[in-house]
C-alpha positions as CSV (number, residue, x, y, z in Angstrom):
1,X,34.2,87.8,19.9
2,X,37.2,88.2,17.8
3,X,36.9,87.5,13.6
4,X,37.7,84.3,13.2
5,X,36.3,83.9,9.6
6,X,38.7,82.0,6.9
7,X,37.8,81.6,3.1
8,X,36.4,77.9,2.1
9,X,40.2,76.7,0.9
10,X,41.5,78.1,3.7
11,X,39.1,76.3,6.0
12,X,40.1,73.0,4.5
13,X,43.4,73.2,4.5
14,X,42.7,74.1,8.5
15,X,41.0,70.8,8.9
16,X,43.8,68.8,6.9
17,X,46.1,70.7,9.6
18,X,43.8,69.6,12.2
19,X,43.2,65.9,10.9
20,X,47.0,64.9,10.6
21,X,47.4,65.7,14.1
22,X,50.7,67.6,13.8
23,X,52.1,65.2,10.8
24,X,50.8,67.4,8.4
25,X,53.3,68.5,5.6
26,X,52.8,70.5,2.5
27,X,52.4,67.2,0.3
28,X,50.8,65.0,2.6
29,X,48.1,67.9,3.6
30,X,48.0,68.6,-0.7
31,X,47.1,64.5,-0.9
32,X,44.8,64.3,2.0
33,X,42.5,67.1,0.1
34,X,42.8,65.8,-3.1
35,X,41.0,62.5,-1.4
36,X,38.9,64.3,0.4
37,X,37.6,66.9,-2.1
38,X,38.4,64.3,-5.4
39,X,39.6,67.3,-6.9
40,X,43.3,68.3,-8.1
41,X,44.8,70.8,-5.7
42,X,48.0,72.2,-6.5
43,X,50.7,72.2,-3.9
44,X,51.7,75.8,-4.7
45,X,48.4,76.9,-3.4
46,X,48.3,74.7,-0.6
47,X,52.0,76.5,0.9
48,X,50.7,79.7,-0.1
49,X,47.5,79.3,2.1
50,X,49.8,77.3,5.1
51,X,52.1,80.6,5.0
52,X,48.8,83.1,4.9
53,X,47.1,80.8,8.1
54,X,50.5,81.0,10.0
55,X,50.9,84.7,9.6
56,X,47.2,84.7,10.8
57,X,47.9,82.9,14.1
58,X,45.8,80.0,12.9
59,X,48.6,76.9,12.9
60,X,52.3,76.6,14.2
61,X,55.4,74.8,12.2
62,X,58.2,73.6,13.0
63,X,61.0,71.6,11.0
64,X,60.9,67.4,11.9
65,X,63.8,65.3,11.9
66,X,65.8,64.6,8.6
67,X,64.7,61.3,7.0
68,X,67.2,59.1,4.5
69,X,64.2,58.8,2.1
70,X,63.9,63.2,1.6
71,X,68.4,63.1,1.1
72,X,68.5,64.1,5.2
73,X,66.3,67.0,4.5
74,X,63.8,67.8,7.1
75,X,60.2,68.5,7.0
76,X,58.5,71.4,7.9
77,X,55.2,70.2,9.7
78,X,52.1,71.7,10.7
79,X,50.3,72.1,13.9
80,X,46.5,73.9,14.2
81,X,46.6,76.5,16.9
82,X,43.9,77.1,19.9
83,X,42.9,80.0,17.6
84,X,42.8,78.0,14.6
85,X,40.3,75.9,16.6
86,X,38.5,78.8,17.0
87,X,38.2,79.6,13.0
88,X,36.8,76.1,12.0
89,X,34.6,75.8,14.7
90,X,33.3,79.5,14.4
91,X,33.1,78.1,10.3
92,X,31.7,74.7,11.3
93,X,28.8,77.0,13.4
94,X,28.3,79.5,10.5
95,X,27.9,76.9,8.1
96,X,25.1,74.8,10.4
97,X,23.2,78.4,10.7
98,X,22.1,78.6,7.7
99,X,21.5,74.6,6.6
100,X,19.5,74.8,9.7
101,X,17.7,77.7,7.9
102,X,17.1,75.4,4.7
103,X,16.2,72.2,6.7
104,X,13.7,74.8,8.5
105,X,10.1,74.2,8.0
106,X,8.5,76.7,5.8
107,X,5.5,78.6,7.5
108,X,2.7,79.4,4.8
């Protein structure tokens, strides 16, 4: 099984990504885990972890149409890759493994 392991920011922004089903876009990813999280979360960091998870192979960009309201600039939006899935899942399983170790009963 390859290493899919991401750090906790990373695996966020991965499930923005994956949330805004390929409408994802620096701000509107930055906004949707500032509501998620209630916690201020700088846009800087959010491109710098979108660059990091695209050089990993873990979501895709390309650049939308231009839009009057951005001055005909275009976006560049987000997409999470099959190996992307991989990393939040393999996270989301991690993660349950050890609640499931907390929620355990205790034998005496």
């Amino acid at each position: 099984m390859a290493d899919n392991r991401i750090g906790g920011f990373e695996e966020l922004v991965l499930l923005a990504v994956a949330g805004l089903q390929g409408d994802g876009y620096g701000v509107n990813i930055r906004d949707h885990l500032e509501t998620g999280t209630n916690q201020r979360v700088s846009v800087g960091a959010v491109y710098a972890t979108l660059d990091r998870l695209e050089r990993k192979g873990y979501i895709m960009s390309h650049l939308g149409d231009a839009t009057a309201d951005r001055g005909g600039k275009r976006k560049r939006l987000f997409r999470i890759t099959p190996n992307g899935t991989a990393a939040i899942t393999d996270a989301r399983r991690l993660r349950q493994l050890f609640w499931d170790a907390i929620e355990a009963p205790v034998n005496a």
